[in-house]
Backbone bond lengths (Angstrom), bond angles and torsions (degrees), N, CA, C in turn:
res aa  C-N    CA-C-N  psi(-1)  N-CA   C-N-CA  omega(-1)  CA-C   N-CA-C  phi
1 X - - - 1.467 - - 1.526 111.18 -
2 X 1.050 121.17 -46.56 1.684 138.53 -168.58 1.427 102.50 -77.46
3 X 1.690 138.48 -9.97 1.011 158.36 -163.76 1.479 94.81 -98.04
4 X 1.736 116.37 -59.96 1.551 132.30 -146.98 1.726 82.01 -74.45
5 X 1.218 111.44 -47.75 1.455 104.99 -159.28 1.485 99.01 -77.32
6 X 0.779 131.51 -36.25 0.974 124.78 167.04 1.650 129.21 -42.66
7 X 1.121 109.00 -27.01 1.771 128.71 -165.10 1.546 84.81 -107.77
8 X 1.445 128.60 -23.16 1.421 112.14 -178.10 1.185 108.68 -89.89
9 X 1.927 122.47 -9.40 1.387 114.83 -175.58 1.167 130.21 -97.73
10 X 1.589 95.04 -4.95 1.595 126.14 -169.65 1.588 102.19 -102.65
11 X 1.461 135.79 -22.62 1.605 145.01 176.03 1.491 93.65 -84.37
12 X 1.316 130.15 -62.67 1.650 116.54 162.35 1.235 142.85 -18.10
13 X 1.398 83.55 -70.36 1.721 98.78 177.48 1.656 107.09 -60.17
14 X 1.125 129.95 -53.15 1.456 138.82 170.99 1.737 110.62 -53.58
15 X 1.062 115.72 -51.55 1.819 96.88 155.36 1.460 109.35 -59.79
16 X 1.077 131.77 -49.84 1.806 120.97 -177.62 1.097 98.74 -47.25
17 X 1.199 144.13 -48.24 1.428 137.62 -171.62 1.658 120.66 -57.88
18 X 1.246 120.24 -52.04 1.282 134.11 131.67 2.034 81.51 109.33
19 X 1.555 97.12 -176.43 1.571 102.10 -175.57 1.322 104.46 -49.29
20 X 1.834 118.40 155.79 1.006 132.91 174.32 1.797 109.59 -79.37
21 X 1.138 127.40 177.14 1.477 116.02 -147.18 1.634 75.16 -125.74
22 X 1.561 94.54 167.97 1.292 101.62 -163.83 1.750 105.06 -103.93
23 X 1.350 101.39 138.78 1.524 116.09 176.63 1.837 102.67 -44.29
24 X 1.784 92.80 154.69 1.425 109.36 173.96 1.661 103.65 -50.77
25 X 1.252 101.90 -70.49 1.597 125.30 -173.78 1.171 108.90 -47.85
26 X 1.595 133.08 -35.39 1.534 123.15 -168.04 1.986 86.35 -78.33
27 X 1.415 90.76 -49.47 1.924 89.75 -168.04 1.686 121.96 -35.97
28 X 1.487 85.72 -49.80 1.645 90.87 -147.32 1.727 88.19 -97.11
29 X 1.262 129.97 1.12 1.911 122.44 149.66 1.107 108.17 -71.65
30 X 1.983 129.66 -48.62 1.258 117.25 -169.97 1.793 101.70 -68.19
31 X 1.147 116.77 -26.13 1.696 105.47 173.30 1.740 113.78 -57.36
32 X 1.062 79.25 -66.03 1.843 88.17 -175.55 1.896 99.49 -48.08
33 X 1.112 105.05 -60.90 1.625 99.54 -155.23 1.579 110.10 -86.39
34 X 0.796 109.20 -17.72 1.895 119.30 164.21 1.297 113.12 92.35
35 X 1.604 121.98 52.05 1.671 112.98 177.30 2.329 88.11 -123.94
36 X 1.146 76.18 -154.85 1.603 101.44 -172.99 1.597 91.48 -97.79
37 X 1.485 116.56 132.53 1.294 128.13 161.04 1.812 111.22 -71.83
38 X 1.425 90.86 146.69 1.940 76.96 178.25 2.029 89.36 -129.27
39 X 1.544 87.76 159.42 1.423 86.17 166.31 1.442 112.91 -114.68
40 X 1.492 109.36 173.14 1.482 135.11 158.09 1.940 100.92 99.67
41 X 1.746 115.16 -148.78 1.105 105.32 -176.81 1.817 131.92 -96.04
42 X 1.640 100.84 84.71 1.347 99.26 -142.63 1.372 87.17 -73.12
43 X 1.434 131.59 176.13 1.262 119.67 -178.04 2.204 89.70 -134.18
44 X 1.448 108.82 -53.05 1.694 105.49 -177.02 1.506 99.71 -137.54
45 X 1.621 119.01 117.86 2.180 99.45 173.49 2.058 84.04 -125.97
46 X 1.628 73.03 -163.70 1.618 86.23 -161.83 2.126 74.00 -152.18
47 X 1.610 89.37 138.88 1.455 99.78 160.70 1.630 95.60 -142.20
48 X 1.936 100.92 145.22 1.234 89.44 -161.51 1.555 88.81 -141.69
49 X 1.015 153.05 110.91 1.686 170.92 -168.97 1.354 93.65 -70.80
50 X 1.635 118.45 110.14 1.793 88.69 154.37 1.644 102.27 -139.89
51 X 2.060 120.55 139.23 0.822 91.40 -177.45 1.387 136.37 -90.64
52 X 1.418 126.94 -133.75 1.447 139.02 -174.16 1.511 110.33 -48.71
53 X 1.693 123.94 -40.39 0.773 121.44 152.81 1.588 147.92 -67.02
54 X 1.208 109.86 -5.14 1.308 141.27 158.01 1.875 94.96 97.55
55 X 1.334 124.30 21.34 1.268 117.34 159.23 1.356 134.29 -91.81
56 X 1.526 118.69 154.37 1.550 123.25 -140.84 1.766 88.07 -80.19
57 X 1.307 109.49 106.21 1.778 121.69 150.44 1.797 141.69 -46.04
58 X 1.503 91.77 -48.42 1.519 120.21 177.42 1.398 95.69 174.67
59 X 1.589 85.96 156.60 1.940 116.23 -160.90 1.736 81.49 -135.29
60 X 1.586 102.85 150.32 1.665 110.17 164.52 1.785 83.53 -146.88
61 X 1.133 99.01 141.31 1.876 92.60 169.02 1.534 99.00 -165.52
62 X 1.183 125.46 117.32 1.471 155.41 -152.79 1.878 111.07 -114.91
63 X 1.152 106.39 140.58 1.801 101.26 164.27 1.503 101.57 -133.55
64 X 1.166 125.38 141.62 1.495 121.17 -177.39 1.730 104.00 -153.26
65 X 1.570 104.79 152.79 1.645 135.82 -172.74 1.076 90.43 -39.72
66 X 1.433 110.30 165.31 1.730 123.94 147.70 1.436 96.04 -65.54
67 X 0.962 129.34 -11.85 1.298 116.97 -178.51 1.482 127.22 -78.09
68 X 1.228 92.20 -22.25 1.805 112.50 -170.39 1.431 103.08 104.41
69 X 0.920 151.59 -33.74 1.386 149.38 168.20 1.911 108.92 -34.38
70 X 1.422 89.51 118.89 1.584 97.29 166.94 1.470 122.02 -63.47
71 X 1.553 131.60 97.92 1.019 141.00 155.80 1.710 113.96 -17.13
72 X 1.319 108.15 -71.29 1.102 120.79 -130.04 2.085 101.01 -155.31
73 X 0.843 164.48 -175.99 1.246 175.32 -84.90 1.169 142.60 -1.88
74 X 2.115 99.34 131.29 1.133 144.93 159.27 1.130 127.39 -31.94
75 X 1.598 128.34 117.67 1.599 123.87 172.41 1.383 111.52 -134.30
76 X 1.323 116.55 127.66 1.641 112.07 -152.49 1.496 87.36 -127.97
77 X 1.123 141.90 102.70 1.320 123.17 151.45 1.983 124.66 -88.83
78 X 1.519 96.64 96.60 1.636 95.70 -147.58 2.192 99.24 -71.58
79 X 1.501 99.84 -6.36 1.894 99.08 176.12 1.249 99.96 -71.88
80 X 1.337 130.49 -71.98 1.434 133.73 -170.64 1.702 123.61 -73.83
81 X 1.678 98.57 -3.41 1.786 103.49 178.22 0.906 103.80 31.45
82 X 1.740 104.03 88.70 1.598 127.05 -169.48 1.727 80.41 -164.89
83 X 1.663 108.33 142.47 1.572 106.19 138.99 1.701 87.23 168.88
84 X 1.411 86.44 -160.80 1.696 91.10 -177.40 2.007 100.38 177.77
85 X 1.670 102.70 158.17 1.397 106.84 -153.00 1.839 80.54 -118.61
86 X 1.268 106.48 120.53 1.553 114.46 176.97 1.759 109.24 -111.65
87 X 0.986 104.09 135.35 1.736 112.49 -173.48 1.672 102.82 -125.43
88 X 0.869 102.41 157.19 1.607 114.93 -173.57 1.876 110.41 -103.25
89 X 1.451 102.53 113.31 1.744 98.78 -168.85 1.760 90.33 -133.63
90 X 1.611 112.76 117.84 1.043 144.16 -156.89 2.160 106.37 8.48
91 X 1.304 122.77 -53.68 1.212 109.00 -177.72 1.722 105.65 -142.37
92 X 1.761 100.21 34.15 1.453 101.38 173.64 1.298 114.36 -141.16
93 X 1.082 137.29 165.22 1.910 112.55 160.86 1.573 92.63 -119.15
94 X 1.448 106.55 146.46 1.060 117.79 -173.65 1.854 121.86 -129.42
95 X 1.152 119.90 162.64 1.467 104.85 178.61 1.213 128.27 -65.35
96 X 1.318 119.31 121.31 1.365 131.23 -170.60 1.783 104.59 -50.16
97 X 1.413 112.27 -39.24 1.211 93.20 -156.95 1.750 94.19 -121.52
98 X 1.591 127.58 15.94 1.265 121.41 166.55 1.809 108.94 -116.73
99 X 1.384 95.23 -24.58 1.398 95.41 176.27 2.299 95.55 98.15
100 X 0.957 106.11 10.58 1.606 99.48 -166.49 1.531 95.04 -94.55
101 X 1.303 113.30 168.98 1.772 132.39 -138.42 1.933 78.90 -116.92
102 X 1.257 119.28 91.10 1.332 91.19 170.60 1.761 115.21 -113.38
103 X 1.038 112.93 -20.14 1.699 113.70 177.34 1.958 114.60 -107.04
104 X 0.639 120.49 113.19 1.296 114.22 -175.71 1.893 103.83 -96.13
105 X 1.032 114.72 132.58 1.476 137.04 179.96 1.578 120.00 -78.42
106 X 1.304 112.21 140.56 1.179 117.09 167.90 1.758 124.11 -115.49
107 X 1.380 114.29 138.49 1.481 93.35 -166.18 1.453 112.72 69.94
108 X 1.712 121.30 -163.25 1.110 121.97 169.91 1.454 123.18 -67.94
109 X 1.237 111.48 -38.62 1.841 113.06 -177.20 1.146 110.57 -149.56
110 X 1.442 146.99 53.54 1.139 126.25 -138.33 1.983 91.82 -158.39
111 X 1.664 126.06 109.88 1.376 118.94 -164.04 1.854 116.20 -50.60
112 X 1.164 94.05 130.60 1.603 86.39 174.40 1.490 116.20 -124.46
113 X 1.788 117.13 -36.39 1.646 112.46 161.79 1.100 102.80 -151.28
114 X 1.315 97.81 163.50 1.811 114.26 161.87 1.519 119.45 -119.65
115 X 1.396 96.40 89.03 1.679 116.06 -153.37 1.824 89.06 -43.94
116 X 1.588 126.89 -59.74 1.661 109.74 -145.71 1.476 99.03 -74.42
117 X 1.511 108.96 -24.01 1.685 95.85 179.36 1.637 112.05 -83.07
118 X 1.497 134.06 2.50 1.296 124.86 170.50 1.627 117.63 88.24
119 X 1.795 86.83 9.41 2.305 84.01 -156.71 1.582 87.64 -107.64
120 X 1.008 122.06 151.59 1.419 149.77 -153.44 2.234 107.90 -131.74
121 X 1.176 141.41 102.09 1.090 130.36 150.48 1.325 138.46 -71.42
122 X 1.137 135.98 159.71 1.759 138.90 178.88 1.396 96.11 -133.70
123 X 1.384 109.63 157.32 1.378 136.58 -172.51 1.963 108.05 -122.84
124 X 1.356 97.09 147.43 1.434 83.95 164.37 1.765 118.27 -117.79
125 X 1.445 106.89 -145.07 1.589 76.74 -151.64 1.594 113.28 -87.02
126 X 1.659 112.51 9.24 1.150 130.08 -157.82 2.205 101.61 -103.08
127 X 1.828 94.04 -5.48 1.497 105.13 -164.64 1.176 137.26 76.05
128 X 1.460 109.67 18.08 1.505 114.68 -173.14 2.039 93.71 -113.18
129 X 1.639 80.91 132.94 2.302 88.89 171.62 1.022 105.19 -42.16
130 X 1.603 125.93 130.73 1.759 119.49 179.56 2.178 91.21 -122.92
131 X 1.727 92.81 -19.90 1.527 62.38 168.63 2.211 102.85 -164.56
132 X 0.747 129.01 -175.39 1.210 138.46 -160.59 1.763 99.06 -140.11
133 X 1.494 115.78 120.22 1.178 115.38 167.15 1.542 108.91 -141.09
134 X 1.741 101.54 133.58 1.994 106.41 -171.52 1.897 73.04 -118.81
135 X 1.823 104.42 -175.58 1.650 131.55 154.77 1.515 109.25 -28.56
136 X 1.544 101.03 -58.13 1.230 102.05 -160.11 1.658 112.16 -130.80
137 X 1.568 121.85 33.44 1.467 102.66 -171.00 2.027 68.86 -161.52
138 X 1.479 85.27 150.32 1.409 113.61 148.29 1.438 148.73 -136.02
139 X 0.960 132.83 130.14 1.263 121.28 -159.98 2.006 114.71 -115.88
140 X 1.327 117.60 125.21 1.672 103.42 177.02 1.400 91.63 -107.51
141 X 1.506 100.69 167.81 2.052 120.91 162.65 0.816 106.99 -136.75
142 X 1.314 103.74 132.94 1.751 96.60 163.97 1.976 104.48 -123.99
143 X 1.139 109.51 -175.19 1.573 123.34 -164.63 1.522 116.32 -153.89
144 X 1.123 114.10 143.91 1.725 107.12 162.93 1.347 124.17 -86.82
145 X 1.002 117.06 -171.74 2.003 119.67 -159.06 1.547 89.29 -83.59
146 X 1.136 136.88 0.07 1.576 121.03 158.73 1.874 140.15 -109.83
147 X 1.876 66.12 11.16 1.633 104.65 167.28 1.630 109.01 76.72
148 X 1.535 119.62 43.73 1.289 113.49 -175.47 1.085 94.01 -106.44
149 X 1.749 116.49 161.10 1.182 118.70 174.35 1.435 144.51 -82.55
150 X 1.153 133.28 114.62 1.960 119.39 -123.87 1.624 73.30 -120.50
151 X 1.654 155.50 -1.60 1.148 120.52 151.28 1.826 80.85 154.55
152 X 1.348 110.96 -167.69 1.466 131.85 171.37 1.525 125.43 -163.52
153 X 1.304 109.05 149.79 1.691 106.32 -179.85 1.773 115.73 -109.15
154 X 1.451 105.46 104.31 1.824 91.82 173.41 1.341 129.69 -99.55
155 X 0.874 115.89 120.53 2.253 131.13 -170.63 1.743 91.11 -102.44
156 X 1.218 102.14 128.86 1.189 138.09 122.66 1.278 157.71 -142.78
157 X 1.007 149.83 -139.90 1.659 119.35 -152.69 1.744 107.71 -75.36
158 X 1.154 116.38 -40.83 1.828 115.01 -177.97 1.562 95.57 -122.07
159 X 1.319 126.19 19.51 1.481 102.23 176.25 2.138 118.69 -145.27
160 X 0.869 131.91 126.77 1.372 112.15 174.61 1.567 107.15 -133.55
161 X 1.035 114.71 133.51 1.558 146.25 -171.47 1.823 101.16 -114.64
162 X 1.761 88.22 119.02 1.864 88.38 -170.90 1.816 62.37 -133.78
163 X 2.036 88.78 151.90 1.117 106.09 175.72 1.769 98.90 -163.32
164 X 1.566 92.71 118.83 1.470 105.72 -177.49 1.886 124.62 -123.81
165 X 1.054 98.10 127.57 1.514 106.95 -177.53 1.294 114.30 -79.01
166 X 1.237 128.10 171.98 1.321 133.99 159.44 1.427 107.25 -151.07
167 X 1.548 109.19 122.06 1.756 99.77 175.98 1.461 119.12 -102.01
168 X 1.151 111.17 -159.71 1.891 109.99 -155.06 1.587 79.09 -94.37
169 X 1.444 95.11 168.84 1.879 109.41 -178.18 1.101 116.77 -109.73
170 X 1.646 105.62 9.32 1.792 106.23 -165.47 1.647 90.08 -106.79
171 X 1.255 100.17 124.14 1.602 129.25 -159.85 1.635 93.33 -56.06
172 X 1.538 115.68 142.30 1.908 123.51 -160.05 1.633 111.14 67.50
173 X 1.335 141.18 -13.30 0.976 116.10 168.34 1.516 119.89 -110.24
174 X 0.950 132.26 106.15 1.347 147.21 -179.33 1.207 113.81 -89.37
175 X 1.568 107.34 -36.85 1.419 102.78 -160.52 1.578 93.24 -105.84
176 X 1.300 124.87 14.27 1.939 111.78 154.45 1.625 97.93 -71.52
177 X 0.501 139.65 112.12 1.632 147.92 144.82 1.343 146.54 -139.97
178 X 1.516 131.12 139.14 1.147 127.72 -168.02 1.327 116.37 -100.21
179 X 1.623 144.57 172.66 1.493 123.72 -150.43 1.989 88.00 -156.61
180 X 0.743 106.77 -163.70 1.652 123.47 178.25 1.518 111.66 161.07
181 X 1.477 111.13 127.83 1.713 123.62 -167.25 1.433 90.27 -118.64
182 X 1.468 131.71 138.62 1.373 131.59 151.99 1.815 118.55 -114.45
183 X 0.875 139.64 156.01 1.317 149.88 -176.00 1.436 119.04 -95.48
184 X 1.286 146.94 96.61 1.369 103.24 -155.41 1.465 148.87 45.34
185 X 1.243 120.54 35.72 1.194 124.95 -144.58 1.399 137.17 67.36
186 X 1.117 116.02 -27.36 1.381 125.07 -161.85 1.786 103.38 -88.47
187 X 1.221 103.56 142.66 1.732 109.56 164.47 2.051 119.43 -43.29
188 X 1.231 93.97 116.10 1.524 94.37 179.67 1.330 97.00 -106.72
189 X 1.308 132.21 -73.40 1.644 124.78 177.50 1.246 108.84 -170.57
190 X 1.347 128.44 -173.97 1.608 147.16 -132.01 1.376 104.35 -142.49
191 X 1.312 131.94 121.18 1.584 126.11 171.19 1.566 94.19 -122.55
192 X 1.166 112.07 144.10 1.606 117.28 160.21 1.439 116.36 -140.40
193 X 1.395 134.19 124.50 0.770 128.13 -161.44 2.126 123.85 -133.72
194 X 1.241 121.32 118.83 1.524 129.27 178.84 1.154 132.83 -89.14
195 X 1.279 120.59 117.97 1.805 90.05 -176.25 1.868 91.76 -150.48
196 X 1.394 94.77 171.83 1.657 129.12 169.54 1.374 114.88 -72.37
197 X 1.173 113.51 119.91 1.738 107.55 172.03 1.339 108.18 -119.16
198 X 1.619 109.00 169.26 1.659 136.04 -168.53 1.734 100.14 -107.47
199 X 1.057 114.12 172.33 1.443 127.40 -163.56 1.395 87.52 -58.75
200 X 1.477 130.16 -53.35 1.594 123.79 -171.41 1.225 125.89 -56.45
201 X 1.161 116.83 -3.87 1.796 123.12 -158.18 1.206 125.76 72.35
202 X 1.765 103.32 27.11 1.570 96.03 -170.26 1.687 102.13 -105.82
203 X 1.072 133.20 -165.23 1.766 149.04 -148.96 1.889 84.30 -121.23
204 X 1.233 93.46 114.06 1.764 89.95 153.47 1.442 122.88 -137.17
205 X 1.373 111.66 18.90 1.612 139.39 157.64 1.754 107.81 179.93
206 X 1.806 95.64 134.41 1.358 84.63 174.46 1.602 79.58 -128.90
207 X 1.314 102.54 -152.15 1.678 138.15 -159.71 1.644 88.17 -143.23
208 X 1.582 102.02 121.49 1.733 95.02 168.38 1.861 99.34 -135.81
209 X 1.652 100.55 138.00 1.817 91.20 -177.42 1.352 88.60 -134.63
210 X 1.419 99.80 125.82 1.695 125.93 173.49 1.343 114.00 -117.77
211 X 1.826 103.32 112.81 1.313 114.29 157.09 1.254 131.36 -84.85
212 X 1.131 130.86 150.88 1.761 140.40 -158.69 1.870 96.60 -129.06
213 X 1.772 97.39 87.20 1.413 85.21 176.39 1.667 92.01 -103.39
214 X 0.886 131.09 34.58 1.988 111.78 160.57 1.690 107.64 -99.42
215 X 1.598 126.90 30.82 0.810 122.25 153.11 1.860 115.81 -149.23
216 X 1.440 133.62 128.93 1.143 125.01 -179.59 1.565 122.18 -98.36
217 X 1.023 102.23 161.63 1.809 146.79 -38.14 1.622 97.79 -32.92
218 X 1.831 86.21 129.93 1.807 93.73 -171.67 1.789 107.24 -56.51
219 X 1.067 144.70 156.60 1.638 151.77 -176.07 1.483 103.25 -105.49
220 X 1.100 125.35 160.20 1.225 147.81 -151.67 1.537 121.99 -145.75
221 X 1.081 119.19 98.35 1.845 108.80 -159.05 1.761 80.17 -114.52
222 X 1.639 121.03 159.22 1.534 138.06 160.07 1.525 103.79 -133.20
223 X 1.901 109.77 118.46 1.410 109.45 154.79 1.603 92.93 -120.52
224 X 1.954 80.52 179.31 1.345 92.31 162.81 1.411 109.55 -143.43
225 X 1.273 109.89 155.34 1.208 112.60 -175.44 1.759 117.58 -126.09
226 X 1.257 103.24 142.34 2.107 139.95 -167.04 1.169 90.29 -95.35
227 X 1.497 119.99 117.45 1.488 125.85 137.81 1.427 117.03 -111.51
228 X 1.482 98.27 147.54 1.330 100.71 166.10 1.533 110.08 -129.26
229 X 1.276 120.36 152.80 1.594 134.64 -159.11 0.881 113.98 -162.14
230 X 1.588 129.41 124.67 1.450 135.10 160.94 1.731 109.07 -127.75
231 X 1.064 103.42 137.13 1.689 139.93 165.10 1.600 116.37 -52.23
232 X 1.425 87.11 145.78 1.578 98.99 177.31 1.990 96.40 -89.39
């Protein structure tokens, strides 16, 4: 008996604790590179966009250290046939398939420039990107105390684009959340987003619906998006 309760006081307390918060490095890549942050010890996932018609939109698929350090990641944007395969070579990641130096690192894994575009990142003191600076553009992030990504503001010379999230409050879901982008002030569009989670609290199908108000009658697109993820 003194055993059971025991195992019931110790499964408690460990839900009170609730999901583990998400690494600097997972945060501030899913900012920069535009997927869903996941937590705990991810070891290889795959996020894969597909729309209404059930065809593949964009692919992101990553392998990373026990450490948390990104190995390795993929960015496919298959609408605009755009992407590129980044590998990690001692304090740079470089193109998988030209061999060129394109992200340079700070610390062990952590973004610090993008030498041909001129843009420069900072960290704060917790290690998460707080801001992005090129010639002519700037970029801030900000996050909540469990290090998710709550949105960013970009200025440059005649234009700034602020775009802020808000996620659900019911403890493991992070990734229900709704978003709003403006242009200059003005309404740009609406994302809201649902999904399924795994023992970690992570997304392994959601429901995502994006409105397009910078054109009228604003348009309305629905994907959904497939992850796959395995653990260290």
């Amino acid at each position: 008996m003194i055993l059971i309760m025991l195992a019931a006081l110790t499964s408690a307390c460990n839900d009170e604790k609730g999901p583990v918060s998400f690494t600097p490095e997972m945060a501030s890549f899913s900012n920069e590179f535009d997927f869903d942050p996941l937590r705990g010890p991810v070891k290889v996932f795959s996020q894969t966009l597909l729309d209404e018609e059930g065809k593949v939109s964009k692919r992101v698929s990553g392998a990373l250290s026990k450490e948390g350090c990104f190995d390795s990641l993929d960015l496919h944007d298959v609408e605009n046939n755009t992407g590129v395969s980044l590998v990690l070579n001692a304090n740079y990641y470089i193109d998988a398939d030209t061999q060129e130096k394109r992200l340079r690192l700070q610390g062990k894994c952590q973004l610090a420039e993008y030498p041909s575009a001129g843009l420069t990142w900072e960290t704060d003191d917790r290690g998460f990107v707080t801001a992005a600076r090129g010639k002519d553009v700037e970029v801030t992030y900000r996050y909540d105390d469990e290090g998710y990504p709550l949105g960013k503001s970009t200025t440059s010379k005649d234009a700034r684009l602020f775009i802020s999230s808000t996620p659900s409050t019911v403890k493991g879901k992070k990734m229900d959340y709704t978003a709003v982008s403006t242009l200059n002030d003005k309404p740009l569009g609406k994302v809201k987003q649902s999904c399924d989670y795994d023992k970690h609290a992570n997304p392994v199908a959601c429901e995502l619906r994006i409105v397009d108000e910078s054109v009228s009658p604003a348009v309305e697109r629905k994907y959904t998006i497939k992850n796959t993820i395995e653990y260290y």
